[in-house]
C-alpha positions in Angstrom: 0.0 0.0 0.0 1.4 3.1 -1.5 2.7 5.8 1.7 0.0 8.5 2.7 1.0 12.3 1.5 1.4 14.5 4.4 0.4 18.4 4.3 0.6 21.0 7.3 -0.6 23.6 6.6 -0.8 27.3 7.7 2.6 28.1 8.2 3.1 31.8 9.5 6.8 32.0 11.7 10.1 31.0 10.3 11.4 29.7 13.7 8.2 27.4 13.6 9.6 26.0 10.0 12.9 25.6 11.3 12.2 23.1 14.0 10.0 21.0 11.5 13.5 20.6 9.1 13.7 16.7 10.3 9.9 15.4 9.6 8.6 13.6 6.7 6.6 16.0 5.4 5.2 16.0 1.6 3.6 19.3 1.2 3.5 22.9 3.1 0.5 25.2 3.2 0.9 28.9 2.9 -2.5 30.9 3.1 -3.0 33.8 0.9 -6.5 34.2 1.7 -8.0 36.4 3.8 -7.8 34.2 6.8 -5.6 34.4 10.9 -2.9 32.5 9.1 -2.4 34.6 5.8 1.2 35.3 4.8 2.0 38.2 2.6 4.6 37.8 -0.3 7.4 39.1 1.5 6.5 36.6 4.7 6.0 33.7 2.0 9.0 34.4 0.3 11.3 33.9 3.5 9.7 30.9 4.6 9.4 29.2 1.3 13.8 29.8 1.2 14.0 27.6 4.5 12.6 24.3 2.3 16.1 23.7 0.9 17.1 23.2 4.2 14.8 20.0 4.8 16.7 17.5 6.6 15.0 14.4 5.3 15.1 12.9 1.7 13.1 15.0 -1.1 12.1 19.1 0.7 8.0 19.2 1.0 6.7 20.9 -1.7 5.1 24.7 -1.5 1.5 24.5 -1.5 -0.6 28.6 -1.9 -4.1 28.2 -0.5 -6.7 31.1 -2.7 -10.1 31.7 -2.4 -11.5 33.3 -5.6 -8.3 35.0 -7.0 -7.9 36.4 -10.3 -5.5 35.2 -12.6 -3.7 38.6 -12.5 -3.2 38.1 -9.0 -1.9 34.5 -9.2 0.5 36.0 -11.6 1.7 38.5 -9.8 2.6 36.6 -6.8 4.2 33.4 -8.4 6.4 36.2 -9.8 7.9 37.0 -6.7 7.2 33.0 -4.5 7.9 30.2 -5.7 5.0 27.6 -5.4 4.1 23.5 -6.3 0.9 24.2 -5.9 -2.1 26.5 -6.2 -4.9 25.0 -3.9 -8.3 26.9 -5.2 -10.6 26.6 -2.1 -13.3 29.4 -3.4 -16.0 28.6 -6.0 -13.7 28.3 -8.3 -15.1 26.3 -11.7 -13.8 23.4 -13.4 -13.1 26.0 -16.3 -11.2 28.2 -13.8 -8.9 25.9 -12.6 -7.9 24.9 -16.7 -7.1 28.2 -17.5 -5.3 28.2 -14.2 -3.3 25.2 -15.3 -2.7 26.4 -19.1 -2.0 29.8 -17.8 1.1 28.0 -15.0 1.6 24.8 -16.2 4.9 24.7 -13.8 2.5 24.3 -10.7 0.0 21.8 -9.6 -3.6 23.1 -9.1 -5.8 21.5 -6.7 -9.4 21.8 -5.8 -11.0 21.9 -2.1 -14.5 20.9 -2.2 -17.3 20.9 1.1 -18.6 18.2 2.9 -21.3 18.2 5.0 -22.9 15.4 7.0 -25.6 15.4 4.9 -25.9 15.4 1.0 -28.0 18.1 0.4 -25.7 20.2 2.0 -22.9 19.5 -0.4 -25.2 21.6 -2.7 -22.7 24.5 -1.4 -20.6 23.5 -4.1 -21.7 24.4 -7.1 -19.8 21.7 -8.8 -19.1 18.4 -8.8 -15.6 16.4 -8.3 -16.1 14.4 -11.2 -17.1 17.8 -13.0 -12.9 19.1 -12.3 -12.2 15.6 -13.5 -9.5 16.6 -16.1 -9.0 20.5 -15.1 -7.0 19.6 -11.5 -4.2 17.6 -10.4 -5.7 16.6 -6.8 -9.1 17.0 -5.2 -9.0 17.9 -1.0 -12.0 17.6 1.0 -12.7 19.5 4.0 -15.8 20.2 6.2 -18.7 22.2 5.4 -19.0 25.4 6.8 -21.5 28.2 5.8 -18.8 31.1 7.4 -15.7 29.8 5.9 -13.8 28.3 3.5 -12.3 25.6 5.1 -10.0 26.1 8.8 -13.2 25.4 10.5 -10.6 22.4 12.8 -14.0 20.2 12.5 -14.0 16.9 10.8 -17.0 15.7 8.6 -19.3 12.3 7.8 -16.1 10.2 7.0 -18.5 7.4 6.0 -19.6 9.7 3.2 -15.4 9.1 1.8 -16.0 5.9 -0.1 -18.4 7.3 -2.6 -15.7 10.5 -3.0 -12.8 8.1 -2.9 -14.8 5.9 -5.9 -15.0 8.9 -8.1 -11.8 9.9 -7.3 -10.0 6.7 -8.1 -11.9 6.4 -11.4 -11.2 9.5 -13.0 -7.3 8.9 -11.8 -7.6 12.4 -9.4 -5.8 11.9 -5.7 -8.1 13.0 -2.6 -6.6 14.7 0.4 -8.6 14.6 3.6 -8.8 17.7 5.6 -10.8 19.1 8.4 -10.6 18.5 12.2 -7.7 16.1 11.7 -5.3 15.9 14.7 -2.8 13.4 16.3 -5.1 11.0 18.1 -7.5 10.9 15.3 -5.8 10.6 12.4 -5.0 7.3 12.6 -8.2 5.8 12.7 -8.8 7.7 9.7 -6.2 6.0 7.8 -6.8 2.5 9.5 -10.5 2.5 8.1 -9.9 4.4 4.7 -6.7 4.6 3.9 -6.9 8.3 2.2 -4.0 9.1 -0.6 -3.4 12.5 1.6 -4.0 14.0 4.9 -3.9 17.9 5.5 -3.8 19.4 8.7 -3.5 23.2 10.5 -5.4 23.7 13.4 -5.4 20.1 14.6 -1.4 20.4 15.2 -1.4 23.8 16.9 -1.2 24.9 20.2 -2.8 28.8 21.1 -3.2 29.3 17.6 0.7 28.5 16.8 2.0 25.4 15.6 3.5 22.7 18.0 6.2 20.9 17.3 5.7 18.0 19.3 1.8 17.8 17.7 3.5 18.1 14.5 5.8 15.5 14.9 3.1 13.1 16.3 1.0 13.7 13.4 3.6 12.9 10.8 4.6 9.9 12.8 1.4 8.2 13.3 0.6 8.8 9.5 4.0 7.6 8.2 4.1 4.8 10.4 0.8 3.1 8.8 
């Protein structure tokens, strides 16, 4: 069974970054949206040198989290950062996200969608995962909330995975699972449905900053499975 992907997300302090130099980690999340954790360029651009510095095999890739943005504005900033990937976790449309891809084909684009505990709720989104089949490299699902996109540290149904996980797997696009993950609860999430990538912020921080020894407890319990 192929390893689980590991994003943290929501990093904000260089200091912070420098202590997680020896984990395992796949990806890093740096919010641009209006959010507590937004970064500006010049923040971004600091932490984003330190990845070079990764003590452990391959660096994690840069991951930009947008709600919305304009092209111009995408352009603008990968001008000055340099990013893996642009995670899209607005309304974006499937047509979005291909211009998106044409327009920076150096960068992955990846596509948050909502999930509530019930399925009418999911009528939030105003598209379908199967509908960005094609127009993203990844899809990431994180719990529905009316007041936010996404950071709401709650988890969702995760019986209602299997039928995203189906539609995922047959149109070849790997799922991240977000939302109210933390160290004592991720791994029953991966014992009982073994998700291709796990993204966490809020469920490895302590007072609103993140924790190294959370952190490191995360990672472990993932990589270990």
């Amino acid at each position: 069974m192929a390893e689980t992907l590991v994003k943290i997300c929501g990093l904000q302090d260089v200091e912070v970054l420098k202590s997680m130099l020896h984990l395992p980690l796949d990806y890093i999340g740096f919010v641009f949206a209006p959010s507590r954790r937004r970064v500006t360029l010049e923040r971004a651009s600091v932490l984003i040198a330190e990845l070079p510095q990764w003590k452990t095999s391959e660096k994690p890739k840069a991951a930009g989290v947008f709600v919305n943005p304009e092209l111009d504005e995408l352009s603008e900033l990968l001008s000055v950062v340099s990013l893996d990937v642009i995670q899209l976790h607005g309304e974006e449309s499937p047509a979005f996200c291909q211009k998106v891809r044409q327009a920076f084909p150096q960068v992955q684009v990846w596509k948050a969608l909502s999930v509530a505990d019930k399925e009418r709720d999911d009528a939030d989104n105003k598209y379908t995962l199967e509908q960005y089949a094609g127009f993203v490299d990844a899809v990431l699902l994180d719990t529905y909330d009316p007041q936010q996109s996404g950071g709401s540290g709650r988890t969702f149904a995760w019986e209602r995975l299997p039928h995203y996980q189906e539609i995922a797997l047959r149109n070849g696009l790997p799922l991240f699972v977000a939302g109210g993950l933390h160290p004592n609860n991720v791994g029953e999430l991966l014992d009982t449905y073994s998700p291709y990538g796990v993204d966490v912020s809020s469920g490895v921080e302590s007072e609103g900053v993140k924790d190294i020894i959370k952190m490191t407890a995360f990672v472990e319990r993932v990589k270990q499975s």
